[in-house]
C-alpha positions as CSV (number, residue, x, y, z in Angstrom):
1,X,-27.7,17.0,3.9
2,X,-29.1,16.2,7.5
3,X,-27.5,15.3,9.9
4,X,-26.6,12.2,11.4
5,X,-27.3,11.6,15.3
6,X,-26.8,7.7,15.5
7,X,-25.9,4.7,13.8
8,X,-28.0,1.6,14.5
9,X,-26.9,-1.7,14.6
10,X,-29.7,-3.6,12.2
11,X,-27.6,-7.2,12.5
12,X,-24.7,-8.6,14.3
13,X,-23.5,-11.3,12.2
14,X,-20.4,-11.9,13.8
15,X,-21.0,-15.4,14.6
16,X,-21.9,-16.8,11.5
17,X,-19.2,-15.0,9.3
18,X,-16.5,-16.0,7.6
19,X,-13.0,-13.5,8.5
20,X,-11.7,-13.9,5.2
21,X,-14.7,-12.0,3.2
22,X,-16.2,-8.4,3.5
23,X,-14.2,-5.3,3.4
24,X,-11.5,-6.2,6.5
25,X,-10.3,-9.8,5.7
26,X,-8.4,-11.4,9.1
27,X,-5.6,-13.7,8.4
28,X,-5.0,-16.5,11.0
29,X,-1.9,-18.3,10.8
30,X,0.0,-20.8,13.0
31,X,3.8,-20.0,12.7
32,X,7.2,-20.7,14.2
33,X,10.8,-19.2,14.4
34,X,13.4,-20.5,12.1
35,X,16.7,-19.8,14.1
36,X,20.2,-18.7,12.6
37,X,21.4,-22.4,14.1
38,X,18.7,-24.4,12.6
39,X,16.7,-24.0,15.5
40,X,12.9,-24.0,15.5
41,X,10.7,-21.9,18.2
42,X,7.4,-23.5,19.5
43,X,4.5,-23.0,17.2
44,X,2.3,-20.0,18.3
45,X,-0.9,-18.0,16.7
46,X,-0.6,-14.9,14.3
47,X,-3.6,-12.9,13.4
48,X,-3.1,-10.3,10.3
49,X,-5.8,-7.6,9.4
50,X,-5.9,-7.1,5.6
51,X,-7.8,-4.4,3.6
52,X,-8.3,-4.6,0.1
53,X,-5.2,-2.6,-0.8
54,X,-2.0,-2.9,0.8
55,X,-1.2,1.2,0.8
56,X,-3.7,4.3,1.3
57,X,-2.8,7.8,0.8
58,X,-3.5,10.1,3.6
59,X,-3.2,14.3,2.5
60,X,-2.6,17.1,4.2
61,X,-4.2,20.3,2.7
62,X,-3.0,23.5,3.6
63,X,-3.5,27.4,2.9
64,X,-1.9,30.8,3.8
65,X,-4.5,32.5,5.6
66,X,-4.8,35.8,8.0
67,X,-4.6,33.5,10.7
68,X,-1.3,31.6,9.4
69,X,-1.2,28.3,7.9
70,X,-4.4,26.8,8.3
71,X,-4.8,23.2,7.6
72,X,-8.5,21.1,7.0
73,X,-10.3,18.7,8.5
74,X,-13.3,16.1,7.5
75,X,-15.3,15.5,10.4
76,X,-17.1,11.8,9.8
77,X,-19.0,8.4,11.0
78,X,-16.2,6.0,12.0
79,X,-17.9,3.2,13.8
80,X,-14.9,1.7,15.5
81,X,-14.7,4.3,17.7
82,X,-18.3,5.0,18.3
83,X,-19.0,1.5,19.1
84,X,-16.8,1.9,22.2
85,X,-19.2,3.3,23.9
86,X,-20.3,1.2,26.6
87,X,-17.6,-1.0,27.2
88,X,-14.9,-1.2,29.6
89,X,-12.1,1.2,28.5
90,X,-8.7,2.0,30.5
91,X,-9.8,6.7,31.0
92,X,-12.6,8.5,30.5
93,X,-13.0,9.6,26.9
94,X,-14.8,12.0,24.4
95,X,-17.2,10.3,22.7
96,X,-18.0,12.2,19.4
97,X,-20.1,11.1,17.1
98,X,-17.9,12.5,14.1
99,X,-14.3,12.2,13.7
100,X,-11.8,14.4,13.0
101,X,-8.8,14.0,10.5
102,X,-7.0,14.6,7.3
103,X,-8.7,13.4,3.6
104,X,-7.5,10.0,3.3
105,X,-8.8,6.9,1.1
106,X,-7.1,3.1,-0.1
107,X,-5.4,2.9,-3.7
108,X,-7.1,0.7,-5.9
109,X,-5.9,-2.8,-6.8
110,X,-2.8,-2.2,-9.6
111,X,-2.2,1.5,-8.6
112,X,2.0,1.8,-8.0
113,X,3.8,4.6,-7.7
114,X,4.4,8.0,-6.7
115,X,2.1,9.5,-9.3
116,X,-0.1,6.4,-8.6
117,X,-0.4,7.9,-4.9
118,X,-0.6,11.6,-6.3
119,X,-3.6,10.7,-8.4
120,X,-5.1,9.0,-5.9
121,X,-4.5,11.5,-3.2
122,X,-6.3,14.1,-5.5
123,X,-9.0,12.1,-6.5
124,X,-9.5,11.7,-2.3
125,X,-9.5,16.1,-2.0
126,X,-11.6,16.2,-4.5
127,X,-14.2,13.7,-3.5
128,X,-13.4,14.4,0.3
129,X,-13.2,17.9,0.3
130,X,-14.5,19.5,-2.9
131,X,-10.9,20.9,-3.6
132,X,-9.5,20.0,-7.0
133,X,-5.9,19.9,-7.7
134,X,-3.0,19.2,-10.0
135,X,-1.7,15.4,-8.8
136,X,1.4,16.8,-9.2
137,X,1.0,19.6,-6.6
138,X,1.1,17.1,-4.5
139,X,4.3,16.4,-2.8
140,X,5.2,13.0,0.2
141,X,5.5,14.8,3.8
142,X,7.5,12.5,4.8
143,X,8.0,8.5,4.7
144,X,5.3,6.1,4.4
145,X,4.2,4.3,8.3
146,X,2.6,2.0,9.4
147,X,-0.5,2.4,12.6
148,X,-0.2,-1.3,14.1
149,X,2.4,-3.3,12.9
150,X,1.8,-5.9,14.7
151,X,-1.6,-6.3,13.4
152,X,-2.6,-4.3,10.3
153,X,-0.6,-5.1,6.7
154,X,-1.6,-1.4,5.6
155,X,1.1,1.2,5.1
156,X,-0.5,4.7,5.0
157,X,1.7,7.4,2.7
158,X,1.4,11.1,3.6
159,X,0.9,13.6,0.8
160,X,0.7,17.4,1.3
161,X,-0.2,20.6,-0.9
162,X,-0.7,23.9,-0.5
163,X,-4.6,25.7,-1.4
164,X,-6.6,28.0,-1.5
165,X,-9.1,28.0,1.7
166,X,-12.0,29.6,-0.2
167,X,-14.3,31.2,1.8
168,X,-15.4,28.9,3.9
169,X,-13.7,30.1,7.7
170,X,-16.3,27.8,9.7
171,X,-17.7,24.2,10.2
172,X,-19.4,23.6,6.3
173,X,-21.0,20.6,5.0
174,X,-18.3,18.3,3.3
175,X,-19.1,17.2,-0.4
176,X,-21.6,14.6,-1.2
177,X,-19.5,12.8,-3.6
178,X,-17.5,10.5,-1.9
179,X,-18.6,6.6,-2.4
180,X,-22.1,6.5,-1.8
181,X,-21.6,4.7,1.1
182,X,-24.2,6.0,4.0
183,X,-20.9,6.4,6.3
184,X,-20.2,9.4,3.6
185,X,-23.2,10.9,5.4
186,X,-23.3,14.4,7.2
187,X,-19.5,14.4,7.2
188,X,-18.3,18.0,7.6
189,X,-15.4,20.2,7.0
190,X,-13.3,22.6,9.4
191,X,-10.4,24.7,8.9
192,X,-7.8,25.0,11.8
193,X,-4.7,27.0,12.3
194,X,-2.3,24.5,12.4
195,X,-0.5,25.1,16.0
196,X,-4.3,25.0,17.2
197,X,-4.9,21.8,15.3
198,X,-1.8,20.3,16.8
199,X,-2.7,21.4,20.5
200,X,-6.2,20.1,20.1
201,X,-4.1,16.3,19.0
202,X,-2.4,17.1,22.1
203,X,-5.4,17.9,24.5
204,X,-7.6,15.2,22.5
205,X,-10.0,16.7,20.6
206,X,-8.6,15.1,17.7
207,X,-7.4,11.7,17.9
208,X,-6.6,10.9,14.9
209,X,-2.4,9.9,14.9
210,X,-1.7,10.5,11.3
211,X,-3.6,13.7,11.0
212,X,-1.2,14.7,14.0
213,X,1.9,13.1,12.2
214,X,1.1,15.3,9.2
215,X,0.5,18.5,11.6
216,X,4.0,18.1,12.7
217,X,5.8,17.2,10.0
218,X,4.2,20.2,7.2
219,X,4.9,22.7,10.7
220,X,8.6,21.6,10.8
221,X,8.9,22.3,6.4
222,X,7.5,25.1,6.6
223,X,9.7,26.3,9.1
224,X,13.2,25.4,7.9
């Protein structure tokens, strides 16, 4: 697959859209506080980001390796943080075309439960990251977070397991599978030893907060 050196904007439709249809659906409310006494606070704005689903699964692959444990990455288009470029920001920043973290993916409408987020998480390896696995391999690192509460509805729910690496060691080309969306395209894969891939959260080569979550939390199992 070819790689990908830019994403062009072909419409901004902004204006003329609705913000409760397309993929990201933004709730705006006007709300007040009902107080213990009976009470009632001054009406004010709430603006809620909803996806389709509610929960997403985000999993942490890992292998025994000469090097230690090594855990892997999918390198990939996210536009958000592309489109930053340009505008006012608070520090200097890297601005990499593709993005660095952990498989993840959104649970479909009616999937519930832990082995609904175990199926899910290896249907995301194997579409993700060509690895195919036993759902029940996988196991929760941890409990389920949220990344901004005060705006976004969706809870993300880590999963781990332990793999083989294979014999990929370098930067390879990341399964076609996926969704079929263009985004899918020229998305990579990279193994890292996991202290290395939790000093390069640190230093901000990767940027990604749950793939650093999940660095931390599988180093401090695997040590106790």
């Amino acid at each position: 697959m070819p790689r990908v050196d830019a994403i062009e904007i072909v419409e901004d439709f902004t204006a003329s859209a609705r913000c409760d249809e397309g993929f990201l659906h933004v709730r705006r409310y006007r709300a007040r506080n009902r107080r213990a006494d009976g009470s009632l606070s001054g009406t004010y704005r709430i603006d809620v980001l909803d996806r389709p689903s509610l929960d997403a699964v985000a999993v942490c692959l890992w292998a025994r390796t000469p090097r230690g444990i090594e855990v892997l990455l999918r390198r990939q288009l996210r536009p958000a943080v592309l489109f930053r470029r340009g505008k006012v920001r608070a520090l200097p920043e890297p601005e990499p075309l593709l993005y660095e973290e952990i498989v993840a993916g959104l649970l479909e409408p009616g999937e519930r439960g832990i082995e609904a987020l175990q199926r899910r998480g290896a249907d995301e390896a194997r579409e993700e990251a060509g690895v195919d696995l036993d759902p029940a391999r996988l196991r929760p690192l941890g409990a389920a977070f949220y990344t901004l509460p005060g705006i976004v509805s969706e809870k993300i729910h880590l999963l781990e397991a332990e793999v083989a690496r294979g014999e990929f060691t370098g930067e390879h080309d990341a399964p076609q599978e996926g969704d079929g969306s263009p985004l899918e395209e020229g998305a990579t894969l990279v193994w890292r030893p996991i202290d290395e891939a939790v000093a390069a959260c640190e230093s901000g080569v990767i940027e990604d907060a749950k793939s650093e979550l999940a660095f931390r939390r599988l180093r401090d199992r695997l040590q106790t």
